[in-house]
Structures are given as C-alpha cells and as structure tokens.
N, C-alpha and C positions, 0 to 999 in steps of 0.2 A: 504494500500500500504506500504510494508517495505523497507523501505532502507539501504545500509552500511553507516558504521562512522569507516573511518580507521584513527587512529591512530598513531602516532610514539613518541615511547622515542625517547630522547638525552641527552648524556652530557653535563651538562651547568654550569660550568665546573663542575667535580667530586669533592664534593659527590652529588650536588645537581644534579637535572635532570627536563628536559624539558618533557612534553604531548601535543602535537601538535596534533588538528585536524582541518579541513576546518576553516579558520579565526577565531581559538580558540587556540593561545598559552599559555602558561604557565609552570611556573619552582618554583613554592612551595606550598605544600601543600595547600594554603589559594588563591592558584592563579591557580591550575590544571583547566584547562576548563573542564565544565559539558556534558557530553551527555545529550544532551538533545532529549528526543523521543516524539511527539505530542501522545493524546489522540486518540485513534483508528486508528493510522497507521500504526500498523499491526507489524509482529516479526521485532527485527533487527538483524541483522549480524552485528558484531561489529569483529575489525581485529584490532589488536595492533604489530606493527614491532619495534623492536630491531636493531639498525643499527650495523655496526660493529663486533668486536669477542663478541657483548653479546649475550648471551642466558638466555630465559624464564628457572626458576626453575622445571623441572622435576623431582625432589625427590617425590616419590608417596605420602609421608608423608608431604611435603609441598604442593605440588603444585604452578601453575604457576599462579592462582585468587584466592581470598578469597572475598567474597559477601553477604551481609547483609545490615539489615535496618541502624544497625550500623555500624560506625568504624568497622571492623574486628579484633579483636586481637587473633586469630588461625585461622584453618583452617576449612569454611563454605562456602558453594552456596547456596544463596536463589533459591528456587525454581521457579522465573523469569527465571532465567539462567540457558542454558542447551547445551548440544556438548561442552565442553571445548575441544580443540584443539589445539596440538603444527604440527607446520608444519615447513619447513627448517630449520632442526636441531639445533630447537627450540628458533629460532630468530622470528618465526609470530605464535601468538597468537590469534585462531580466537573461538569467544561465540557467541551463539546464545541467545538473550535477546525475552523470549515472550512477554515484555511487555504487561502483563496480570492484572497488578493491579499498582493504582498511587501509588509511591513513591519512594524516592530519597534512592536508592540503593551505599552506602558505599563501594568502593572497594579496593582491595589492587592487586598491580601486585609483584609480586616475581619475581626478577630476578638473575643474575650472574653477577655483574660488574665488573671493574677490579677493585675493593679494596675488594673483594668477594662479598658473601649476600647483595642486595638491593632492595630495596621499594620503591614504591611511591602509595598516597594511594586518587585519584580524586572519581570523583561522577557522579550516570548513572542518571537521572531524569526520570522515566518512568512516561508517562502521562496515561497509563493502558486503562482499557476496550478492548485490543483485548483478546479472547478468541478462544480456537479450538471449530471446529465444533461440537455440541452432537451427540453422539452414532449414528449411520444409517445411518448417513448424507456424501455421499461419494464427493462432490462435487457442484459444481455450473458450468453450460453450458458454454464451453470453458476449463476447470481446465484437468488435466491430468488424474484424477481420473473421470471426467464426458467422458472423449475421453476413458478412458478404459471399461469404462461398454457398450460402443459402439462397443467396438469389441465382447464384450463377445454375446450381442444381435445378431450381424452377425453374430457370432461365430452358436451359437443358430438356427438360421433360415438356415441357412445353413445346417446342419443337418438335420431340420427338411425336408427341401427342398427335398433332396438328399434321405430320407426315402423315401417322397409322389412320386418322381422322380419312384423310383425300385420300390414301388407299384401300381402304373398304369404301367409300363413297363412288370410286370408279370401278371398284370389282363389283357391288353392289345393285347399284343406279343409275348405272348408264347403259 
C-alpha cells in the first residue's frame, strides 16, 4: 500500500529554512524530519511545496532534487527515485520514491529564495523490498491492468460471437 508525504518548506527566518511534514518539523540540517517509508509498503508519492514567491530550481543543469546514498554534492537521482516533477510554476515539487531497496537516501532540494540559490538537504529512509511486477505479469484481480485484459477477452468473444452469428445465419437462411 503507498502512501503520500507532502511536505512544505518555510522560512525560519532566512537563510535558515523549515521541512515540515505530518508531526515532523524541523529547520536545520541535523533536525530536517526523515521520511520515513515502512518495508513493503509499496511506491511513495512524495510532494514538496514552496510557499510564497519561491520557486523549485529548474535550470536543467541543476535541477530541483539531487539523490543519493550520500550527501549529494552535484547533480544525481538514485535510481529509487523516479517522475521528478515541477508543477505551479515550480512552487510543488512532486517524486515518485519506488522504495525498492533499504536505505537512507541523502537528498538535497534546490530552490530560489529570496537571497537567490538555496538548499536544504533532509533524509528519505526507505525501508525497501517493494519491487515491480516480473515481465508477463499484467496484474492482480481488481488492478486496472486485470479490468483491461477483460475487455480485451469480451472484446474477443464478441467477434468470435458475431462470426458463429453470420455463419449459421448463411448455413441456415439463405
């Protein structure tokens, strides 16, 4: 089962900066709350908002996350992390975490503050073991991908239907 972790910067006061999520504040480095994601609970959505005139770093040479087993000091996404996403004119920042392997994933946010260029750089805990399904596997009863092979089966019989239909109607009736 996956869940979201929205997040929010703040000012507290500039240059330092708040990370706020569900009963997890914090405003320095050594004090940023952790995401923390349980063992097999599946991808997460993770949403970061920018209040105010800031804006996440969209220079394609930066970027708006850098992600690693470490600290980050340039620009990297571990392969956990996937769909980087800027949305309202680059004030919400939304990643997609497969949380696919344990460990405590180092991140950094880029943003725009008002003294320019700013950082802050918390921590994603991923407790790992979800994985995508192996090759063939299009689903499980109930999933959208199990509801579409349902059509395609009606889809199917229905034709075949419609043939046996017009050939007994010409062996038949004519």
């Amino acid at each position: 089962m996956s869940k979201d972790v929205h997040a929010t910067i703040n000012p507290n006061p500039p240059p330092k900066w708040k990370l706020e999520h569900p009963g997890s504040p914090g405003n320095d480095p050594e004090g940023y709350p952790i995401v923390k994601l349980d063992q097999l609970s599946g991808p997460h959505l993770i949403v970061f908002d920018l209040p105010g005139g800031h804006k996440f770093n969209d220079d394609p040479a930066i970027g708006p996350i850098w992600v690693d087993t470490q600290k980050p000091t340039s620009k990297v996404i571990h392969p956990d992390i996937t769909d980087v996403k800027l949305f309202d004119g680059g004030k919400t920042l939304v990643i997609l975490d497969k949380n696919s392997t344990p460990v405590k994933l180092h991140y950094r946010l880029n943003f725009k503050g008002p003294h320019g260029p700013e950082k802050i750089d918390p921590i994603i805990d991923n407790g790992g073991g979800t994985y995508p399904p192996p090759p063939g596997i299009t689903g499980s009863p109930g999933t959208a991908a199990s509801q579409s092979m349902d059509f395609v089966g009606l889809g199917v019989a229905l034709v075949i239907g419609l043939f046996l239909g017009g050939l007994a109607y010409r062996l038949f009736f004519k």
